[in-house]
N, C-alpha and C positions, 0 to 999 in steps of 0.2 A: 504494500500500500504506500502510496506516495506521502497520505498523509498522518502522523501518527495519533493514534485514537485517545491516549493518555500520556497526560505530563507528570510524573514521578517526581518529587522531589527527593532529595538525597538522603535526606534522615528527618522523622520526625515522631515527638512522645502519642500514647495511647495514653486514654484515663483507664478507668479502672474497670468499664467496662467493653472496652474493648473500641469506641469509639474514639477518633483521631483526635489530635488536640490544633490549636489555631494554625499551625504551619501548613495541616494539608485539608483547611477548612473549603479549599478553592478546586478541589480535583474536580474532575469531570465523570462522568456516566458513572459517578456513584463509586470508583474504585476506591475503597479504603486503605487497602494494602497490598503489596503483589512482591512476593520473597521468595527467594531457590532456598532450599533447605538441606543440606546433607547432615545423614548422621554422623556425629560428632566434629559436630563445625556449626560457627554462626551462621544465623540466617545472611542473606546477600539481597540488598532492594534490587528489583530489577530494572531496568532501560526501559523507555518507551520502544525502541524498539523490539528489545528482547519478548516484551509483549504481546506487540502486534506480529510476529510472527507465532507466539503461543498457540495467541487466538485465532491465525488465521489457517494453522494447519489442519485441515480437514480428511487425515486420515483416519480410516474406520477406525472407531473403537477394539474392534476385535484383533487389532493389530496388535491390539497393548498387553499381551497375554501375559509380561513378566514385571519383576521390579525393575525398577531404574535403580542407577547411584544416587541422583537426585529430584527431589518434586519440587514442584512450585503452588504455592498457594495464592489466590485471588480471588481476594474478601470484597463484595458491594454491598451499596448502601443503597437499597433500594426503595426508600422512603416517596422520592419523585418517578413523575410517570415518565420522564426523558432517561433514568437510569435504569429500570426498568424495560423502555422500548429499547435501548443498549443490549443489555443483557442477551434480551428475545430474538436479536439478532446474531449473536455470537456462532461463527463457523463451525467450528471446534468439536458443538457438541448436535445430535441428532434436535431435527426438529419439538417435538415433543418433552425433550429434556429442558432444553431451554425456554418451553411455555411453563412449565412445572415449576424452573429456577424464578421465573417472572411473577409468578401470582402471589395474589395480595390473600387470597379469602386462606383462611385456619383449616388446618388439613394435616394429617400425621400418612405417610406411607411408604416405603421401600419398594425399589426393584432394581434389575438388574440386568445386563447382557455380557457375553462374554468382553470383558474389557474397560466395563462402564458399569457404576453402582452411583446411582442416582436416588433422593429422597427427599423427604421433608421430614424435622423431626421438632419435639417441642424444647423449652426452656422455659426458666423465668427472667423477667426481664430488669431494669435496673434496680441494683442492690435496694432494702428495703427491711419493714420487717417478716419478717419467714411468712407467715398466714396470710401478709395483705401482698403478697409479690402477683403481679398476675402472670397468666400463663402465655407466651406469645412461640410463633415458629419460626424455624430459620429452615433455610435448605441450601444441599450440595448436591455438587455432582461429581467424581474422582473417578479419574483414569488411575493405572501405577506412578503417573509424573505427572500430576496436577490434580489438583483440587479448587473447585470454585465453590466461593458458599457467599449466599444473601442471605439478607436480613434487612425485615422495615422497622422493627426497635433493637434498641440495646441490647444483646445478649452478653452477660458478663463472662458466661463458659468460652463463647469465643473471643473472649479476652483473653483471658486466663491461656485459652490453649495457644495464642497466641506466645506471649509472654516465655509460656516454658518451652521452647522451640530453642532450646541453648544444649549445644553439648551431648553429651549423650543422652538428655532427653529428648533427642529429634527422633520421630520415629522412624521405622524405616520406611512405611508408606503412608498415602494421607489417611488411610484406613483408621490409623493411630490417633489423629486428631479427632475423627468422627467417634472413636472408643474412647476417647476421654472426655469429652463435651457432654457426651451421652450417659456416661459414671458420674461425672460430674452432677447431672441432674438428677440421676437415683440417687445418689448422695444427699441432695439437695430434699429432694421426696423423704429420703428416710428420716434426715433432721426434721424435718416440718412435723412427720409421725412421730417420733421423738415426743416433740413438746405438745404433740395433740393428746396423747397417750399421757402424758403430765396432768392437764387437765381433768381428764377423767379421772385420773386419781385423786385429783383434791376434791372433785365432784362426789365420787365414790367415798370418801374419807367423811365428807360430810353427812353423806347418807345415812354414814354406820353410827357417826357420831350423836347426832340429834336423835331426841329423844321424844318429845312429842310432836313431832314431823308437821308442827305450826309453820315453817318455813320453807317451801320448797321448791319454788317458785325461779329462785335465783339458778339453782340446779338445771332445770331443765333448761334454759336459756347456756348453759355451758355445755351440757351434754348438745345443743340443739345447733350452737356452732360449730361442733365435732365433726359433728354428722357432715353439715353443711360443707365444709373443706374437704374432709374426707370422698365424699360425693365428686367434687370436684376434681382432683386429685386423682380418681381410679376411674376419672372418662378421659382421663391422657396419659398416662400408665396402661390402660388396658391395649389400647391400639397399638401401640408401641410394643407392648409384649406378643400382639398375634403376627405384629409385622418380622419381628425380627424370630419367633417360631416357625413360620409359614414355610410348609415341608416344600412348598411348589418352590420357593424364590430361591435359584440357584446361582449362588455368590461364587465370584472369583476366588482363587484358592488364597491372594494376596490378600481378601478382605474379612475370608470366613474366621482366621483363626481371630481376630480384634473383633468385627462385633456380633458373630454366633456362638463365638466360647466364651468372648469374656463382656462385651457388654450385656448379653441375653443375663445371664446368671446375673448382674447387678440388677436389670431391671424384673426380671422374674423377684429376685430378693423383695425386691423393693413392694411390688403387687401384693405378694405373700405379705408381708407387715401390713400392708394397706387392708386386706381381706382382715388381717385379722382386729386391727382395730376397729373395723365396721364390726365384724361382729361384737364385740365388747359395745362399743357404740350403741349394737340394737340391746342386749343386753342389760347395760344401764340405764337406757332408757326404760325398758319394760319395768325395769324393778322401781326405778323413780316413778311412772305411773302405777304402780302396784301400792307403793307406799303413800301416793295421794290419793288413791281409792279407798284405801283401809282408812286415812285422815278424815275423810270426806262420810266414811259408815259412820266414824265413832264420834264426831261430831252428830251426825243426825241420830244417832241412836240416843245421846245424852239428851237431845229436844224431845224425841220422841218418848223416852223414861219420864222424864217433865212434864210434858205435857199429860202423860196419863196416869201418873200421880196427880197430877192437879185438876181432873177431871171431874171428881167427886165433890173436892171442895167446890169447883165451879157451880157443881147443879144447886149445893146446898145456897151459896149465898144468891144465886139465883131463886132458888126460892122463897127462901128471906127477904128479898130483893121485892117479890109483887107487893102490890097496891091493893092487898085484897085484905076485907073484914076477917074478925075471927082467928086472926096469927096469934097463935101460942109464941110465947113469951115475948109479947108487947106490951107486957106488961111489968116493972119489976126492976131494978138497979143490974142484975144480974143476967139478963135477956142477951145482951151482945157476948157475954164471957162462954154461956153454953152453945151459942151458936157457934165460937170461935171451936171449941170443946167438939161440938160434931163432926168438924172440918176437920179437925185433926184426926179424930176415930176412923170418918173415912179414907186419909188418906192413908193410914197407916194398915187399914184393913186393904185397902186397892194393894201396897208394898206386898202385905203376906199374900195376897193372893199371886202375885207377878212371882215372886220367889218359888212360890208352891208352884207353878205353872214353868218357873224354867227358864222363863221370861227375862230372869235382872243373873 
């Protein structure tokens, strides 16, 4: 190409999530970063032109059956619709691959052909606290000597995996970035279950503790955001674990051993912990409503003992109570004392009878 597609500057810092800082706030089509990587050796910025030869080689995938000595990585930011229609147009990689690298809408999925493992997978996005982080996707596409990955927010993992790209933590293929971004986030998963599972234990701790279960209100409202994140949480875990189990999806031999042996098992881990705090989750719940249903008996059982104890004395003063000629003891200093005297007899006979009956 006569003209080159990206201007590179020479060096420039990353924050903390993986996002450039003021030197290369001017790039074009979205590229954040673009670096050769050998194992054990610095990364190397690349050339504009080194680039636009990358991306302009349109040999099949299937060419790339083996490792290289070295990969190259190129990170966009495809936040705008002009680095985005970039992207879409990139040589390099099969039609289809590059719509995939291009879309905006939330979607988890793997596949592959011989030479080319392309996907979308999730993350959370700028640092935050653990429960309130939302979930956002990034995607790649990697041959054995290159890896291209977008993203329209911040992902700190590919920060991070950026970052340890030093020494002999450079992996030997870009496989290896995709296995740690990906641990990264069942890591990430497991802490969050961590401190949700914390919760429930002071929930639970409270449950055992109180004693006439007048408060319990507060409870469920903890148990009820548990749930909630949890919920959340195991509808992006679970795709992620049927993608990367999928007996059909047949990985290169360069990618299977990074994320079918070892990211599968972080994120299976990770589900596994997740199932099991749901069910504690329902668990606790059930016994938190079990214990406000028995609150809720014994409360109406003490009205309803009240109330039919006081049933007798009701009729009596009710009777007392007419307007009618001829009432015995209306006459006399002592007329209110015996009538007080009845009300009690009867209420004390309504007790023995409720006793004798099974009733109190």
């Amino acid at each position: 190409m006569s003209n080159s597609r990206l201007s590179i500057p020479a060096s420039g810092g990353f924050d903390e999530d993986g996002r450039s800082g003021d030197s290369r706030a001017g790039l074009k089509n979205g590229l954040v970063w673009a670096v050769r990587v050998r194992p054990g050796e610095e990364p190397v910025q690349l050339a504009p032109a080194e680039i636009d030869v990358i991306l302009d080689d349109v040999t099949p995938p299937s060419n790339w059956p083996r490792l290289a000595e070295s990969w190259v990585w190129l990170h966009f930011d495809t936040v705008h619709s002009s680095a985005r229609a970039h992207v879409a147009e990139l040589p390099c990689l099969p039609e289809d691959v590059r719509a995939m690298l291009a879309e905006t809408e939330y979607g988890i999925m793997l596949d592959a052909m011989p030479g080319l493992v392309w996907g979308a997978m999730p993350a959370f996005d700028a640092p935050g606290a653990e429960e309130d982080r939302e979930i956002a996707a990034w995607r790649f596409a990697m041959r054995p000597d290159l890896l291209i990955t977008t993203r329209r927010n911040p992902i700190p993992v590919l920060g991070a995996a950026y970052r340890a790209l030093r020494g002999e933590a450079v992996p030997r293929s870009p496989a290896g970035v995709i296995d740690r971004a990906m641990r990264d986030f069942a890591t990430s998963v497991r802490r969050q279950i961590g401190q949700l599972d914390d919760e429930l234990d002071r929930a639970e701790d409270a449950l055992l503790i109180v004693e006439h279960r007048t408060d319990l209100g507060h409870l469920g409202g903890i148990v009820g955001k548990v749930r909630r994140r949890a919920t959340e949480l195991r509808r992006v875990v679970v795709p992620v674990d049927h993608a990367l189990r999928d007996g059909e999806l047949d990985l290169p031999p360069w990618a299977e051993d990074e994320l079918r042996d070892r990211t599968e098992r972080q994120v299976h881990a990770a589900l596994d912990d997740l199932l099991a705090l749901q069910d504690r989750g329902r668990s606790l719940q059930d016994e938190l409503a079990a214990s406000q249903a028995e609150e809720t008996n014994r409360r109406l059982y003490i009205v309803s003992v009240a109330t039919t104890m006081m049933l007798p004395a009701t009729f009596v003063t009710g009777f007392f109570g007419m307007n009618t000629g001829g009432m015995f003891l209306d006459h006399g200093a002592w007329g209110t004392v015996f009538a007080g005297v009845i009300c009690a007899m009867a209420m004390a006979v309504t007790w023995v009878f409720l006793k004798a009956a099974r009733l109190l």
